[in-house]
N, C-alpha and C positions, 0 to 999 in steps of 0.2 A: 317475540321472545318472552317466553314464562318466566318472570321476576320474582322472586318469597324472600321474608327474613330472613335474614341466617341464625338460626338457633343451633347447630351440630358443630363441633369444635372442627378445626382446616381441616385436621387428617382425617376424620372420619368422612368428610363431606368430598374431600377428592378420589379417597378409597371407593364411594358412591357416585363415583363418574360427577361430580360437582364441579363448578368453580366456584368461588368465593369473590365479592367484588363490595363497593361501595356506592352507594346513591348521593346524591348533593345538587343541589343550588338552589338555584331562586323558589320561595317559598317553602321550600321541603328542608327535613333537618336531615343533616350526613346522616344517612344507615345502612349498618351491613346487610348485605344483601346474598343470592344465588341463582347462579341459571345452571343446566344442565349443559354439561361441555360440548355436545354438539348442537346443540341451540345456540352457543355462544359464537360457535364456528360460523354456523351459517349465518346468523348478524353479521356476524364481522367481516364477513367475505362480501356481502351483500352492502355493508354502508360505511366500512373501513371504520375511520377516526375523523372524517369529516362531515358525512350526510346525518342528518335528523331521523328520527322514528318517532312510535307512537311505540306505549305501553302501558297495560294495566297494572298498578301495582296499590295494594292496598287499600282497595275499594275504588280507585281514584287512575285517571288517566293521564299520563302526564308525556310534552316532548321530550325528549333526550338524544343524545349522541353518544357515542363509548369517544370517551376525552383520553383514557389509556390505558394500556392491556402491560402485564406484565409475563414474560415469557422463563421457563425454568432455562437455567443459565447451562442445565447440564444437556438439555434437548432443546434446541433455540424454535422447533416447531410448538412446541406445546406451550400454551398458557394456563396461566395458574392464579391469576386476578387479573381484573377490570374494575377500571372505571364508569362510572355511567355522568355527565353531567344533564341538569336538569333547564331547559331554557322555556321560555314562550315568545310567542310565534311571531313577536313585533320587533325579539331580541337581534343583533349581529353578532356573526361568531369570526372570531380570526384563528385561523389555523394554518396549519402545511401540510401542502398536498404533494403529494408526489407526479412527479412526469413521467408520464408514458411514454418515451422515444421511440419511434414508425419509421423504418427502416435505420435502426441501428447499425446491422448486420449488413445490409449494400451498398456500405460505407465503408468498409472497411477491408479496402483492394490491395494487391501489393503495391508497396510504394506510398503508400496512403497512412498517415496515421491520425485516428480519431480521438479527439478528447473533450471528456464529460466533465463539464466545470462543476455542475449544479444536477440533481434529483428530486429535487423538491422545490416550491416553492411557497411567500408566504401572502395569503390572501384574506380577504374578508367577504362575507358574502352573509346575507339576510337568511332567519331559518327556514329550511325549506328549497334555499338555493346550492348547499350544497354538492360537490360531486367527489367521485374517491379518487380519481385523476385527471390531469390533464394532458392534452395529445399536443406533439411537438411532433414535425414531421421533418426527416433530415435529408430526404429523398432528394431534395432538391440544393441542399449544400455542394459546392464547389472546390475548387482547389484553392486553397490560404484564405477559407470564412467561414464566420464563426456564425454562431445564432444567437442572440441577444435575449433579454427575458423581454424586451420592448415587442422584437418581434413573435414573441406566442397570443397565440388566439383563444381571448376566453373563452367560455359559454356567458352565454346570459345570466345576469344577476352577480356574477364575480367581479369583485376587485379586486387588482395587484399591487400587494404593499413593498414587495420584492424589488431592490434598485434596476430600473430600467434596465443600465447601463452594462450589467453582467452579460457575461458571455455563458451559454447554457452548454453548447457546443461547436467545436474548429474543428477544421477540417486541413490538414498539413501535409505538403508532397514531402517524403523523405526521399533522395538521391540515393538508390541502391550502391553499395561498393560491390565489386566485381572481384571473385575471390581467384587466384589465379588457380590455371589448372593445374594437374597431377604432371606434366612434365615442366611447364614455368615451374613449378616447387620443387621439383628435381633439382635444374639447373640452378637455382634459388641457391641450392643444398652445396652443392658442390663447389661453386663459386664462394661460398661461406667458409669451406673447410681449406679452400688454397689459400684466402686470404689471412686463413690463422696459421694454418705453415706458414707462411711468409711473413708472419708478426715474429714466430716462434725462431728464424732464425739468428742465429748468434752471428755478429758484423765481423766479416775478418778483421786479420792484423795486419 
């Protein structure tokens, strides 16, 4: 990713296919900064908000991460700032990552009802060890169990700061009702309207 000053005021700089973003941390002083919005895209797709990169900026080569992006509130696809933070390579980072759930969708039978506790979770991990997700696989969930954040399987180099004890995803039989058919709701119907005649009449004398 092409990193430069920012010297061009916002509007003219996103009019010029620009984003606008900020630099910061250890050793470096905050400065606004610019990448070219589809530079910015493919970083971003490529190492999310949690992986490290390398980049030259101002003579000088330095780690970093995009720590956060901001998105225009009226098209929630497009960004319109970033963060950049700046670390070195002895540093830990704590973030959230998101869960990848493998086989969401084969889970999800009649009678069956799936539910997602958790999307994320929050980890720490040395630079360099990063990833932009982790895989939870539900393929193997049964009837009335849940999946715990205990049982997700890191990568190498992650730690789970996320309470064990969460449930990520259950898995719940719901008992179908049985709607009755087109002549049960007939006979339903009719037996409703004799019983209101029979409310409606007046008791002799």
């Amino acid at each position: 990713m092409k990193i430069t000053k920012r010297v061009k005021p916002l509007k003219e700089l996103r009019k010029e296919k620009y984003v606008p973003g900020v630099i910061y941390g250890k050793g470096i002083d905050s400065t606004p900064i610019q990448v070219e919005y589809l530079d910015l895209i493919k970083t971003f797709r490529q190492y999310g908000k949690n992986m490290t990169f390398e980049i030259n900026f101002d003579g000088d080569k330095h780690i970093v991460y995009i720590k956060d992006v901001q998105n225009d509130y009226m098209k929630s696809d497009q960004l319109i700032h970033f963060d950049l933070q700046k670390v070195s390579s002895d540093d830990t980072i704590t973030s959230y990552v998101p869960l990848h759930l493998i086989g969401r969708d084969d889970r999800r039978k009649i009678g069956f009802v799936l539910t997602i506790n958790l999307d994320e979770v929050e980890v720490e991990y040395q630079v360099g060890s990063g990833v932009s997700s982790i895989d939870v696989d539900l393929s193997g969930l049964g009837e009335n169990e849940s999946i715990h954040v205990s049982d997700i399987e890191l990568p190498e180099g992650i730690t789970m700061l996320t309470d064990p004890d969460e449930v990520v995803a259950s898995l719940v039989y719901v008992a179908e009702v049985e709607e009755p058919d087109e002549d049960e709701e007939e006979v339903l119907e009719v037996e409703s309207i004799k019983q209101g005649s029979t409310d409606e009449e007046e008791p002799e004398e």
